[in-house]
C-alpha positions as a printed NumPy array, in Angstrom:
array([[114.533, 106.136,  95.332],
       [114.996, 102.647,  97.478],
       [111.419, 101.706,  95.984],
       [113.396, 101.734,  91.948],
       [116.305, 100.105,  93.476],
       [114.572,  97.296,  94.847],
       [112.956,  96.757,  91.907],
       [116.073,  95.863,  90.286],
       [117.615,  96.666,  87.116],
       [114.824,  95.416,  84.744],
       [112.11 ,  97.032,  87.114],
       [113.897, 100.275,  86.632],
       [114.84 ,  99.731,  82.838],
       [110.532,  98.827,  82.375],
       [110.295, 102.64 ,  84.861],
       [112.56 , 104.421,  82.617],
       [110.809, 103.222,  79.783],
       [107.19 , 103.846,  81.348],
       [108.635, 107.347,  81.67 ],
       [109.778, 108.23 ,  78.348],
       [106.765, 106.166,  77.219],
       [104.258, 108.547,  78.969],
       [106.281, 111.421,  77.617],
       [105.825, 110.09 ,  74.082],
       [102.173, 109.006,  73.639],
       [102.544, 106.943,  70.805],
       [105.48 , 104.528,  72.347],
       [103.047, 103.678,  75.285],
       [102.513,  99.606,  75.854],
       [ 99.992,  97.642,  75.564],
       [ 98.721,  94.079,  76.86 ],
       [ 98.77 ,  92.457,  73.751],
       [102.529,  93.497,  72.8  ],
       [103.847,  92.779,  76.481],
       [104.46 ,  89.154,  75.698],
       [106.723,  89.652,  72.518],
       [108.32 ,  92.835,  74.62 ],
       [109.845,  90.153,  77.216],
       [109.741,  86.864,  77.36 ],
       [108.847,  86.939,  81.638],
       [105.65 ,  88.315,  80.233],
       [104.655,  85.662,  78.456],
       [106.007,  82.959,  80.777],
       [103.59 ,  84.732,  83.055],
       [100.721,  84.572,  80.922],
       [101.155,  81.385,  80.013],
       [101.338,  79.957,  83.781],
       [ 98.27 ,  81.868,  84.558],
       [ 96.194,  80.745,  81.376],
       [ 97.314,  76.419,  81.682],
       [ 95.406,  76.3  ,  84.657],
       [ 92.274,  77.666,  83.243],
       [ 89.138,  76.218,  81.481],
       [ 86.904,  77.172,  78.204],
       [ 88.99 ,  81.176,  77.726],
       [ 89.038,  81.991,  74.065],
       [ 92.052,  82.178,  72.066],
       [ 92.331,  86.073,  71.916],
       [ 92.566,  85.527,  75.64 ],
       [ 95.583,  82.973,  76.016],
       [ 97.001,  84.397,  73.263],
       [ 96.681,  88.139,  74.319],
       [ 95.933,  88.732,  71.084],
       [ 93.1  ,  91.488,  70.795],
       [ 92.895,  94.965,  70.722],
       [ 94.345,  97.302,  73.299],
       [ 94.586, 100.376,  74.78 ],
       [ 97.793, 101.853,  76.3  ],
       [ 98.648, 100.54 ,  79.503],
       [ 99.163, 102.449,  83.24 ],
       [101.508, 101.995,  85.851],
       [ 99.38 , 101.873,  89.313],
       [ 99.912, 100.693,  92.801],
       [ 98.248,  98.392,  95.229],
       [ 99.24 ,  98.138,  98.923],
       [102.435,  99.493,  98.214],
       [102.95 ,  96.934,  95.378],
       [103.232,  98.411,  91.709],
       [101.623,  96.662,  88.544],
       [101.246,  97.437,  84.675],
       [ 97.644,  97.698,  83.968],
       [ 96.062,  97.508,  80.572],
       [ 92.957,  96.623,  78.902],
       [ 92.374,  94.189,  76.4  ],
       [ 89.2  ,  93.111,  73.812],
       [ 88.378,  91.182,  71.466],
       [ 89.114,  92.697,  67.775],
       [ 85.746,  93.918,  66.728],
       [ 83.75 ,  93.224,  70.071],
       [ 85.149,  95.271,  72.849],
       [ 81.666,  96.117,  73.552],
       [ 80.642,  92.48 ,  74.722],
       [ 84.437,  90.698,  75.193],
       [ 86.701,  92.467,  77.345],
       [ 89.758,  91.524,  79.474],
       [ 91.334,  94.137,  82.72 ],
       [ 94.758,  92.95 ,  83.12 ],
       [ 97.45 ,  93.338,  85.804],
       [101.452,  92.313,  85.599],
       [103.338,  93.02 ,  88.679],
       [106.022,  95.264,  88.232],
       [108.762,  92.418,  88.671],
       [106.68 ,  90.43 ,  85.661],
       [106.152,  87.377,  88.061],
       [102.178,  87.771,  88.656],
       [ 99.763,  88.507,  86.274],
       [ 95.902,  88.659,  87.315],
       [ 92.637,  89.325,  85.124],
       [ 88.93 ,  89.915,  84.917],
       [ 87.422,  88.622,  82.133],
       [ 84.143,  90.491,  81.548],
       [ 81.599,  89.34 ,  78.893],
       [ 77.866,  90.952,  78.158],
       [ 75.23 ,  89.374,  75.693],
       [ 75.37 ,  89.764,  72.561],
       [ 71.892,  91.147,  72.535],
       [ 71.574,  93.505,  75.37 ],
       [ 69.543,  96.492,  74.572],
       [ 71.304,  99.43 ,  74.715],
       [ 68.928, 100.812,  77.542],
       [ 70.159,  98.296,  79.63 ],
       [ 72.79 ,  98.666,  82.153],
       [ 75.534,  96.778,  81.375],
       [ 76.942,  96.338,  84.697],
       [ 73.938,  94.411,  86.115],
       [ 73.865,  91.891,  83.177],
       [ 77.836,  90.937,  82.558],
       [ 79.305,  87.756,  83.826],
       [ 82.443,  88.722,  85.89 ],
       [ 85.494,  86.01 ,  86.1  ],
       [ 89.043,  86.359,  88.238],
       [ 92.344,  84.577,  86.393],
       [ 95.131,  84.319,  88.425],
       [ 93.379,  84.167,  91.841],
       [ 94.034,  88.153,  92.651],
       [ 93.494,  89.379,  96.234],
       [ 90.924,  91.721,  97.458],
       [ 93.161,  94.686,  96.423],
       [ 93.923,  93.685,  93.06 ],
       [ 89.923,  92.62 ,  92.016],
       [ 89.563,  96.544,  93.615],
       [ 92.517,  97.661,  90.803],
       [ 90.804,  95.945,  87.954],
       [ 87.336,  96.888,  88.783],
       [ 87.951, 100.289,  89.011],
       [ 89.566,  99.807,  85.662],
       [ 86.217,  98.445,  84.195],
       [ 84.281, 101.183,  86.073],
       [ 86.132, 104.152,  84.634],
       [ 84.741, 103.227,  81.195],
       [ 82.3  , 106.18 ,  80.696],
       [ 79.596, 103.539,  79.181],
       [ 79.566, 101.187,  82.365],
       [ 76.979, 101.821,  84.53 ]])
């Protein structure tokens, strides 16, 4: 209970609502709503994106397709986890994302495969792999194991 309260009232307002979101499957969020959902998001984003080079708009806009997002913790620390791709190539162009629960940090991998890579190929050994938002140890550890939970990464 002191863990919600310290969150403050629109960390527990965003629990609440993870709650009654898990409870009703098709409420659940996504990345690519999060930034009309609250502005913080987007200030967020945005802050994390001006400082990088060369990312394609579906990227600094957020604006791909997505799956339903996950509350999970890191060294005690909760975040909203999601994954994001671009429409109509999530199989070459995908994005792991993580906002902290208080909406003030937002970290990424950015994971891209060739456009011609046989499908006997592992994927894993021929992706390029790029951090946003300069995430520790534990958070590249949170979004990996995102990407590695896909049942066609190997």
């Amino acid at each position: 209970m002191k863990r919600l309260l310290s969150l403050g009232l629109g960390g527990l307002a965003l629990g609440v609502s993870l709650t009654a979101a898990a409870a009703d499957h098709d409420t659940q969020f996504r990345v690519n709503e999060l930034p009309a959902s609250d502005p913080k998001y987007l200030r967020t984003w945005q802050q994390l994106v001006e400082d990088e080079e060369r990312l394609p708009e579906w990227i600094i806009n957020l604006s791909g397709t997505a799956t339903p997002m996950q509350a999970l913790e890191e060294d005690d620390e909760q975040y909203l986890v999601g994954e994001l791709c671009e429409a109509h190539d999530c199989a070459h162009q995908r994005l792991y994302v993580a906002f902290s629960w208080d909406k003030a940090h937002a970290y990424a991998l950015y994971v891209q495969l060739p456009a011609n890579l046989p499908a006997d190929k592992a994927p894993s050994r021929h992706a390029s792999y790029r951090w946003l938002g300069e995430p520790d140890a534990g958070i590249k550890q949170l979004l990996d194991e995102q990407l590695k939970a896909d049942p066609n990464w190997y």
